[in-house]
Each structure stands twice: as C-alpha cells, then as structure tokens.
N, C-alpha and C positions, 0 to 999 in steps of 0.2 A: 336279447333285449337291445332295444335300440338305443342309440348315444342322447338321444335326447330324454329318453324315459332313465334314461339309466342318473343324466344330471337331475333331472327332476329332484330324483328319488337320495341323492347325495346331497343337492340343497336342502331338502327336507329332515335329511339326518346333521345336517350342520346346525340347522333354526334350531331343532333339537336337543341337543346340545351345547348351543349356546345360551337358550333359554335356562337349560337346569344348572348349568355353571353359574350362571347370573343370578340363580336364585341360591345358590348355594353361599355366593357371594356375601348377597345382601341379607341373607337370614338371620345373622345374628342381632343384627338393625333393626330388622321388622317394624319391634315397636318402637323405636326410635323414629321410624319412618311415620308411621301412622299418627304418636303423636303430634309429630311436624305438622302432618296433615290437618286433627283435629286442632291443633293452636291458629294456623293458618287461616280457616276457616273462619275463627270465635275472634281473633285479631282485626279481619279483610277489613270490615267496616274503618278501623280507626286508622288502617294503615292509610285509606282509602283519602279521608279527611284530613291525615297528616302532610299526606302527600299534596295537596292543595293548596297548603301551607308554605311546604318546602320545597315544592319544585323539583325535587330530585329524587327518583324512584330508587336508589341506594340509599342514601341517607335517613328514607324514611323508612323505608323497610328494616334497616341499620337499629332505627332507634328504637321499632315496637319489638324488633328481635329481644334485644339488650330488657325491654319493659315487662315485655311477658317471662323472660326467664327469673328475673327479677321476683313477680307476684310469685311464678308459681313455685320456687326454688327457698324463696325465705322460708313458709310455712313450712315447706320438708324437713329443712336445718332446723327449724324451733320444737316441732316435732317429736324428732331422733336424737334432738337436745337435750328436751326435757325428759323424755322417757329412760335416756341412757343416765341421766342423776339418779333420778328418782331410783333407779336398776341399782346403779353402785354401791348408793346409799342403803339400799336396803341389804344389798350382799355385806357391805362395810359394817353393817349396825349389829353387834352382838346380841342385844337386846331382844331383836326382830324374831334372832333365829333357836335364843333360850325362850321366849316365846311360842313360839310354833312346835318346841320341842316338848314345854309345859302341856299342851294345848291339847297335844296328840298322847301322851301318857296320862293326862285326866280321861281323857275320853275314852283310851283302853282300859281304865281302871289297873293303870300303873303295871304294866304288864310288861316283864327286861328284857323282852324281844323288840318292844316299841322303840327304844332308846336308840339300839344298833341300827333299828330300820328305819328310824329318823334322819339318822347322824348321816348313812348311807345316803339315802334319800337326798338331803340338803346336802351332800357332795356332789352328787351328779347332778343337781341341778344348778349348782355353781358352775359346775365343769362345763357343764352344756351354754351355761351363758359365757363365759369365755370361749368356748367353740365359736357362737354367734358372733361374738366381739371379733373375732381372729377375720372370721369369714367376711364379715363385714368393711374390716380392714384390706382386705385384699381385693375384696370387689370395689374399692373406689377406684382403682386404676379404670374399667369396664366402665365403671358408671359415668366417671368423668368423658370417656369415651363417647360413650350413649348422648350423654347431653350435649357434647359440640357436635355428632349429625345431629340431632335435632334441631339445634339451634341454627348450624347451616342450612338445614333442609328448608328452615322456616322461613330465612330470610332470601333464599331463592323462591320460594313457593309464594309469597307474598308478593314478588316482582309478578311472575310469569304465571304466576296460580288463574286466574281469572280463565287468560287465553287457550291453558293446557286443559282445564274443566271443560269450555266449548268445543275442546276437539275433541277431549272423549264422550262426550253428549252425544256427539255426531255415530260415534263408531258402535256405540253398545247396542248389540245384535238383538234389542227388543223393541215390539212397535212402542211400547208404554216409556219408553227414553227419558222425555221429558217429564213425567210422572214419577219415576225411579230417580232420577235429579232430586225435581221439590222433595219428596218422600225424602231422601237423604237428608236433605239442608232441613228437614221438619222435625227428624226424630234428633238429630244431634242439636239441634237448640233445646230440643223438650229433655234430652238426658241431661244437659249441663246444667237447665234449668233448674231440673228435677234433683242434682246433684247438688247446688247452690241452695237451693230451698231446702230440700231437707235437713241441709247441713246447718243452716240456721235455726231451724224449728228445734234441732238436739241437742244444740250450743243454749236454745233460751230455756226447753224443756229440763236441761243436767242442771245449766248456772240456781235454778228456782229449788230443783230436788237437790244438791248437792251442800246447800242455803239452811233449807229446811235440815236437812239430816248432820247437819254439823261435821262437814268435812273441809279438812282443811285445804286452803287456796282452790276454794270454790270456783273462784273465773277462772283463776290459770287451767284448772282439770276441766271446766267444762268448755271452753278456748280446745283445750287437746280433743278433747270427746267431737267436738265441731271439725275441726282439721281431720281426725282420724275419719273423720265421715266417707273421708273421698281416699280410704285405702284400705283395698276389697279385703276379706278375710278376716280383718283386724277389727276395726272399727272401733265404737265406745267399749267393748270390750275389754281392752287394754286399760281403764281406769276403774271401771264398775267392779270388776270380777277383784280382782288385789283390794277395794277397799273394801269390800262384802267379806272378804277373806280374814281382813283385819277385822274387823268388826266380829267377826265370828270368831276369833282368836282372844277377844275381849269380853264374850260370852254377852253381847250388846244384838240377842236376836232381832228385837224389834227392826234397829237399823239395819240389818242384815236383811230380812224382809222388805227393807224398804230401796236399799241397792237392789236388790232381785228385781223389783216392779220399777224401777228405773231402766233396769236392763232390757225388760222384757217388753216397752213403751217404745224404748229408741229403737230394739230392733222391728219392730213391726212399722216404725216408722222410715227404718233402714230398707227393708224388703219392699214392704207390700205400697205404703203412701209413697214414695219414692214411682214406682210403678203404674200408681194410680195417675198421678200427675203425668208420665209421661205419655199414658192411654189417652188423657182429656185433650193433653195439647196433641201431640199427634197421631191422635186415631190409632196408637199399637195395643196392643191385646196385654194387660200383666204377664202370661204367661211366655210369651215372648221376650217381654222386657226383660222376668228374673231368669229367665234358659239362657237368653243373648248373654249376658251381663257376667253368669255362673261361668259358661262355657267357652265367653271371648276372653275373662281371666286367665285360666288355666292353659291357654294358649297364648293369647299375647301377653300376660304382664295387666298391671295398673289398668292401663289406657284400654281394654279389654272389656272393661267395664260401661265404655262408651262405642267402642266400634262390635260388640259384641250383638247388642241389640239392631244394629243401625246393618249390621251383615246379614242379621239372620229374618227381619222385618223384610229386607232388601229382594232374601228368596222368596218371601211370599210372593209379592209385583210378581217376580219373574213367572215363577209357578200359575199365577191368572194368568200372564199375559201367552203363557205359551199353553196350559191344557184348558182354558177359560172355566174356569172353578168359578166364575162368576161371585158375588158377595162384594160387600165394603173393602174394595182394596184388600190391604195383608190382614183383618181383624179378622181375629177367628170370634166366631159366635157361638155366645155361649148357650 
C-alpha cells in the first residue's frame, strides 16, 4: 500500500471518528438543538424588524431570545402548576379516596376482597405519583440544562441563522435544493399553525362543554385542556378523563357521557383536523403528518411533534428527486 493511499484511508478513519464522537457529544441535546432551530425560525421575522430598530445584531437577538423563552416557558410553569395542585389535592383529600373506595365496593356488590384491592390499589398509585414527583425533581437539573442550549443555540442561530441556511442550500446533494428549502419553511409554518389553531378550537370547544356540564373552573381546565394541546401523549386527557371519573364516582352517568363526547371531539380534533390543516397549507398527506409527528415524538422528545413531519415529508422530495416517482411533490395519493 502506497503512503499516499495508506493517509487517505487514515484521514478517512479520523473524519470517522470524529464525526461519531461529536455526535455522541451532542446527543443528549438533540432536542434542545432542533428546538433552537424550530424557535429561530418562527422568531427570524421579529428578530429581523427588531434589529432595524436597534441597530445591533446582539442586542436584538439578546432580546427575542429572552421573549420567546418567556412565551414559551410560562405556559409549561402554569401547566405543571396547576396539574401538580389539583394531583396533591386530590392525593391530600380523604374524602376523594373513601369515595373511590365506596364506589368500587357498590359496584362489586360489596365483595371483602374489593376493600384490600382497593386500599392496595390507591397505595400504589400514590406511590407511583411520588415516584413521578421524585423523578421530576431530579430531572430539573437536565432540563434547566436543556433550556440554556436552547436558549444559546437560539440566540446564535438568530445572528448567523440566515447566512448558515444559504450555505447549506448550496451543499444538499439533491437537484430539488431549493424546493426541499421552501418545502421545509412550508410544512413548519403549517404544523405551528396547525398547532396554534387547534389548540384554540379545544380551549373554545372544552371552555363551552365544560360550561354546559357543570364543571368546576370551567376557563382554568379548559385554558389547560388548550396548553395541554401542544404536549404529545398527554393532551386534553389529563382533565377530561379524572372529571368523567369523578363523575362516574357520583353515579352522574349522563355527565360522564357527556365528558366522553368531549374527549372523543378534542381528540379527532387533536389527530386528524390538526392534519388536515397541515395537508391544505402545505400539500402533506395526513398520513405523513400523524407517522411524522407519532414517530419524531418517540425520538426526539416534544419538538418531535413538529420536526417529525417536516423530516419524514422531507424524504419524500428526496425520494422524487432521486428515483422520479413522479406525482405532486411528497403527497401520496390517495
């Protein structure tokens, strides 16, 4: 082997290596990273106009940094706020849990195995919300983490975001470049869109059913139900299901019935209209949207939910542009 094939082949086990170190690196970031990205993006505009203002590409970057962590960081805290009361309160409330205990031995037809299996039951499920509580406690260190790169990333990304975009434009080994650009900047407006609107349609659809069925602090729960919109797995969930429970614990079927069909409204509004919207503004197919969205979760975290679709939309482009599958862009036809 010659000295020149032999360094070849030893630079190329270095790029090697240095690539998967670095990704080994930055893995635990990932999503921290990509949100950076996504906020950077949904920000550019106002940084863009700030900065016109202020004259100084720090300062103003400085300020929508500080803005957007702001918006997006209260709802979480109001959120995890309310939920964690409402949690205590109901673990703290005696009443709640000789209730639940009544509830389940009427319905066994008073049977002295229910009682133990109860009592059981509501210990481990105490136990396990303390577990979460603990877990949760210890992942702030991490999270607090998570959000200053993000918050870094964003406010570097904001300065130099523009110019690093045009240079990867230039590199992406497809003829359709500039088509797999827009395509990007298309589907990430239409998911946030798609995110924001829905999440009002279920914030005015709960506040109206929650109204009508006689639940208490109707706006606050249907304010959460709206928030919860934009945190995958959970969603209106977390309020519908415990007052349907309650309700059903009150032997108040009708309204139990009627939490059901609130539940089962928001999510087809969660899934599928959420979908539809992003199909109409940017040309993606639902079926991409809810895979993208399922499967960018389970991997990245939250923001999974938005780079999910916009990744897997992305391979379509590629896929035309390299075996010419010919058809509308990524929409698959139905």
């Amino acid at each position: 082997m010659e000295k020149e094939d032999f360094n070849k082949y030893l630079l190329i086990a270095f790029l090697v290596g240095v690539i998967y170190l670095s990704f080994i690196i930055i893995k635990p970031f990932i999503s921290a990273l990509l949100t950076s990205c996504i906020l950077a993006y949904l920000s550019h505009p106002l940084y863009k106009k700030l900065k016109l203002i202020v004259k100084n590409e720090a300062v103003s970057a400085f300020i929508i940094t500080i803005l957007v962590i702001i918006i997006f960081l209260l709802p979480i805290v109001f959120i995890v706020n309310s939920i964690s009361q409402e949690t205590i309160s109901l673990v703290k409330d005696g009443n709640i849990i000789n209730k639940i205990q009544f509830f389940l031995s009427s319905y066994f037809n008073n049977q002295p195995t229910v009682g133990v299996i109860t009592t059981d039951t509501i210990t481990k499920v105490i136990s396990y919300i303390k577990t979460v509580a603990i877990n949760f406690i210890f992942s702030i260190p991490s999270t607090l983490i998570s959000l200053f790169i993000t918050a870094l990333a964003l406010f570097y990304l904001l300065i130099v975001g523009e110019p690093f975009v045009n240079r990867i434009k230039y590199i992406i080994p497809i003829k359709k470049r500039s088509e797999l650009v827009v395509h990007i900047s298309n589907v990430t407006n239409a998911v946030v869109y798609g995110l924001f609107l829905s999440a009002i349609i279920q914030f005015i659809i709960a506040l109206i059913a929650l109204k009508i069925l006689g639940s208490p602090s109707p706006f606050l729960f249907a304010l959460i139900i709206g928030i919860s919109a934009f945190i995958p797995f959970i969603g209106p969930a977390i309020i519908w299901v415990p007052l349907a429970i309650l309700k059903l614990m009150d032997g108040d079927i009708t309204k139990v019935i009627g939490f059901i069909i609130l539940g089962v409204i928001l999510s087809i509004i969660e899934h599928f209209i959420k979908a539809k919207i992003v199909q109409i503004r940017a040309k993606v197919h639902p079926i991409i949207v809810i895979l993208g969205a399922l499967g960018g979760v389970s991997i990245f975290g939250a923001i999974g939910f938005i780079v999910g679709p916009i990744i897997l939309s992305s391979f379509m482009i590629i896929l035309s542009d390299y075996f010419n599958l010919g058809g509308e862009r990524n929409e698959i036809k139905s």
